[in-house]
N, C-alpha and C positions, 0 to 999 in steps of 0.2 A: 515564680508565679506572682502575678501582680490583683492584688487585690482590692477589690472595688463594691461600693454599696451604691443601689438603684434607689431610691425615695420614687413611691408610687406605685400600686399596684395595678394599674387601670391596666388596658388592651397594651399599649405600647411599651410601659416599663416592664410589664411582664415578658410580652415578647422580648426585648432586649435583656431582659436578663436570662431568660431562658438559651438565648446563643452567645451567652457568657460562658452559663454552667457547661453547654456541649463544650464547650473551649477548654473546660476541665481548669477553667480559673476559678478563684476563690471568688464568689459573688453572693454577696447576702441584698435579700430584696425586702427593703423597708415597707409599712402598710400601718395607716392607725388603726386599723382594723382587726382586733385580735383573731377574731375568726375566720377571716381572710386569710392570716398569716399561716394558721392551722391549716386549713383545707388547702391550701398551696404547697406545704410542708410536707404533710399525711397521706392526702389523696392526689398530690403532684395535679391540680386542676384550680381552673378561673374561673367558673363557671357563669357567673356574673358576664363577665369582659369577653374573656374565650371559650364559648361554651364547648366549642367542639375538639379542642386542644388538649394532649396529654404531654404535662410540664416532664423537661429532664428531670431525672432523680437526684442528681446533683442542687436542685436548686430550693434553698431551704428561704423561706422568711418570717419578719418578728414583727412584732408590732414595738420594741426597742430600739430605740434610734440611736443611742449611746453603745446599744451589742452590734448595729449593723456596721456602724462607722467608726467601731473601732479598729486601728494600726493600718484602715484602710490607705493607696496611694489616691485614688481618686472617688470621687463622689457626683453620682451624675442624678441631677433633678428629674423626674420626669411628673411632673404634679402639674393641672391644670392651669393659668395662669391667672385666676383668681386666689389660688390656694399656696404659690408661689412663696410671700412674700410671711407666711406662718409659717409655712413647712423651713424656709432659709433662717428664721428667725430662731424656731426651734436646734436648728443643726450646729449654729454658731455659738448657742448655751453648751451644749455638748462638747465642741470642738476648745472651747476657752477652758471649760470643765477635763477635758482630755491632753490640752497643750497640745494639739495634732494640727498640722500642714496639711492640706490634700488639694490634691487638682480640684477645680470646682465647675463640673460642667451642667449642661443641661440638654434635653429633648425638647421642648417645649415653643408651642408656634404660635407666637399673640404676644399681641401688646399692653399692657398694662390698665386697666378701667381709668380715666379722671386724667390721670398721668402723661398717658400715653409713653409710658417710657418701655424699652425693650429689657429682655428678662434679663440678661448679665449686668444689665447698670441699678436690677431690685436685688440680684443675687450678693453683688458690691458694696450694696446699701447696707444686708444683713450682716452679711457674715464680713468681720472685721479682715483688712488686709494679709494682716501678719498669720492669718489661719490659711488663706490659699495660696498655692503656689503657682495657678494659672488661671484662668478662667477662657472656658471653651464651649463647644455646641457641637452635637451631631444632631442632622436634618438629610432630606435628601426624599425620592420618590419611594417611601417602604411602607407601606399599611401592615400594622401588627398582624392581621389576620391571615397577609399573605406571608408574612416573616416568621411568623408561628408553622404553619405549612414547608419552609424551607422553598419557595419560592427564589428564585436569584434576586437580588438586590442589591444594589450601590448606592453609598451613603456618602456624604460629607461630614470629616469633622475638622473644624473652625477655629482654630484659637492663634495668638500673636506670638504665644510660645511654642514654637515649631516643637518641642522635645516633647513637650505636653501633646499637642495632636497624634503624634506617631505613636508613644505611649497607650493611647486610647485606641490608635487604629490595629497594633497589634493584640491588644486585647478582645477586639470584635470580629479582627478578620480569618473566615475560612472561606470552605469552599462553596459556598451561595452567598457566603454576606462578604461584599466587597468594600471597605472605607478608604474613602482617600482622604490627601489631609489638602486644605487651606490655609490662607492666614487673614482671611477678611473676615471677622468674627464680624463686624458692623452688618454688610453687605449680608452675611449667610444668617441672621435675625432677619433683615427687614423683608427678604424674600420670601421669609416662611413665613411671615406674619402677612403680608402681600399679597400673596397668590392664595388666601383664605377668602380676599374680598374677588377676585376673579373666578376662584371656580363655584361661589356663589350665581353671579353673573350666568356660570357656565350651565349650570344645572336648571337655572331660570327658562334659560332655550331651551332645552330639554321637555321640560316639562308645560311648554308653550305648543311645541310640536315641530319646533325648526330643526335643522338635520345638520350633520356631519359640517357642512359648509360654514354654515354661521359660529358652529363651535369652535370650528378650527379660526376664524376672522377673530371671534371672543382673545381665543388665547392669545393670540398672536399679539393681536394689537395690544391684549393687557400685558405683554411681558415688556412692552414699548415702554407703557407707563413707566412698570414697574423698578423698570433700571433708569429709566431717565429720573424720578423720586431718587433713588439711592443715591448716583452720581451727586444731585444738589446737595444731598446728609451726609457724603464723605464716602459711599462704600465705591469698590473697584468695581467697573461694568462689565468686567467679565465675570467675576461672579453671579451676576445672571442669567448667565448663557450655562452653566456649570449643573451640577445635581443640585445644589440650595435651590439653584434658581428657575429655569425651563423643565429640568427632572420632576422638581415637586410640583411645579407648577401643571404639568400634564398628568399625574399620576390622582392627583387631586384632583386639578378640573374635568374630569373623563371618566370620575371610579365611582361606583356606588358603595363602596368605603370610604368615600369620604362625606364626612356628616357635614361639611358646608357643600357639598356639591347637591346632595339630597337634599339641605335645606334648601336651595334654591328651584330645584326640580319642584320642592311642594307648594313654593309662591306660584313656581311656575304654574302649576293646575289649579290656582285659587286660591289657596288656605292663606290666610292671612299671619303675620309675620309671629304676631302672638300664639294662636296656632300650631306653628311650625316649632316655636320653644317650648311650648308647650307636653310636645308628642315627642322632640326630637332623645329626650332623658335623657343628653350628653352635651355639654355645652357645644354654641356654635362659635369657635374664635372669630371667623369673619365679622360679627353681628358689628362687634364694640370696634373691631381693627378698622373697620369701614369709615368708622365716624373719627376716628382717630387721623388718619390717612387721609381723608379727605382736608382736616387740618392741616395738617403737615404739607400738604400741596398746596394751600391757599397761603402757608406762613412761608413756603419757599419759591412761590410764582413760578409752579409746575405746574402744563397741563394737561392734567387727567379726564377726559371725558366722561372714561368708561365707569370709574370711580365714581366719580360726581352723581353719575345717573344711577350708578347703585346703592348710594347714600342717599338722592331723591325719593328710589323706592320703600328703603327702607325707616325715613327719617324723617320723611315729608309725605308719605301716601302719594308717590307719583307711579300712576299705571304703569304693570310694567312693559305693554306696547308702547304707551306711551313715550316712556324710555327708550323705547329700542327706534324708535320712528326719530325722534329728539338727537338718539346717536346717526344716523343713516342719512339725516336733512342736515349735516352739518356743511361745512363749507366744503369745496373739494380742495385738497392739497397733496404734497409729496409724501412718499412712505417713510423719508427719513426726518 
């Protein structure tokens, strides 16, 4: 039995731990929340994150970070990526305090505020080398809500230590949740953090009133982007054709679970960006990855149109017809 501690109680670390406990693995799910921890524990419910979800019985969580991660083999983040770089800070006291090695993965889709750096190079940063023995990612097209439901889903998980990846995929895999494994950890970050400023983009038409057509032109062209970016920062381009990369990317841009694709639906009908964080009571990764990304293409003489115009809306007050007229009057050229 291989045992593993989830940091995070939100929608998705709960879901992921919850098809731990079915797995009838040892999984303790971390929360600073004491009374989160309880009502998860006692009344097997999230009622916060998954209101309508009854947690396995197997799945117990603490608000002790030192009981969850104890003799564990792996450790997998699922904490905001605001909250990333306390929560790893916190784990690496423990782990020095415990003399413990653990796989050290993550869920988590966004780039870092200021930084702009991707979550394995903040997770690096915290927790001292000699305490992990891999560092990894599952991502892939799975909204908690539907993972919670046992919906079917395929995931990717990401790490340069093949033993590590498989490790983790035998740990998640049954018969709805399917994990493959990778080894472009770079490549399987930057997509997930990517395709948050596209299905912003995507929810925008939405909520303009455009249809099927232009959504489907959105994605498309944004996964163009999105692998020609990663190719110039080192990741393999097929990893964007893959679940990190076209999977999350449509399951995202196309779902009303997903809370960038809903922000963008709410630009779309008006409400202004302030507004939309306002209301949305869950962070929007795209907001900050947008401006980041959009960097990162100007520092690597990549061009993003689609990007650029959603950084205009969002960063400069550029309408977003305007935007969308801006993208359609460009020059005409080839599709490759």
């Amino acid at each position: 039995m291989t045992k593993i501690a989830i940091l995070g109680a939100g929608s998705w670390g709960t879901a992921l731990a919850n098809v731990v406990a079915e797995n009838n693995q040892d999984v303790r799910l971390w929360t600073h929340n004491p009374a989160q921890a309880r009502e998860i524990s006692d009344q097997h419910t999230n009622q916060k994150y998954l209101p309508t979800a009854i947690l396995n019985d197997n799945l117990m969580a603490t608000d002790n970070m030192a009981l969850a991660v104890s003799d564990v083999d792996i450790v997998l983040s699922v904490v905001p990526t605001k909250a990333v770089r306390q929560v790893a800070h916190q784990l690496a006291d423990v782990l020095v305090k415990q003399n413990h090695r653990v796989i050290l993965a993550h869920a988590t889709k966004g780039l870092e505020p200021v930084t702009f750096k991707r979550i394995s190079e903040m997770l690096s940063e915290e927790v001292p080398a000699q305490y992990r023995t891999a560092l990894a990612m599952l991502s892939g097209p799975s909204h908690a809500e539907d993972v919670i439901k046992h919906d079917l889903t395929a995931v990717s998980i990401a790490s340069d230590d093949p033993n590590a990846a498989k490790l983790m995929q035998s740990v998640f895999a049954n018969d709805v949740f399917r994990p493959y494994t990778n080894h472009d950890l770079l490549g399987s970050e930057l997509a997930s953090a990517l395709k948050n400023i596209i299905a912003i983009g995507s929810g925008a038409l939405i909520g303009l009133g455009y249809g099927a057509n232009a959504q489907a032109a959105l994605l498309t062209r944004g996964l163009v982007e999105m692998r020609a970016l990663g190719q110039a920062m080192g990741a393999k381009p097929e990893t964007f054709l893959g679940l990190a990369g076209i999977g999350d990317l449509i399951v995202t841009g196309m779902s009303p679970n997903s809370r960038n694709y809903r922000a963008g639906r709410e630009l779309g009908s008006g409400k202004s960006l302030a507004e939309v964080e306002n209301t949305m009571g869950m962070v929007i990764e795209g907001v900050s990855t947008t401006k980041a990304v959009y960097e990162f293409s100007v520092q690597h003489q990549v061009d993003m149109p689609i990007t650029k115009a959603i950084y205009q809306v969002l960063y400069e007050q550029l309408p977003l017809q305007n935007a969308i007229t801006q993208l359609m009057q460009r020059n005409l050229r080839s599709e490759d």
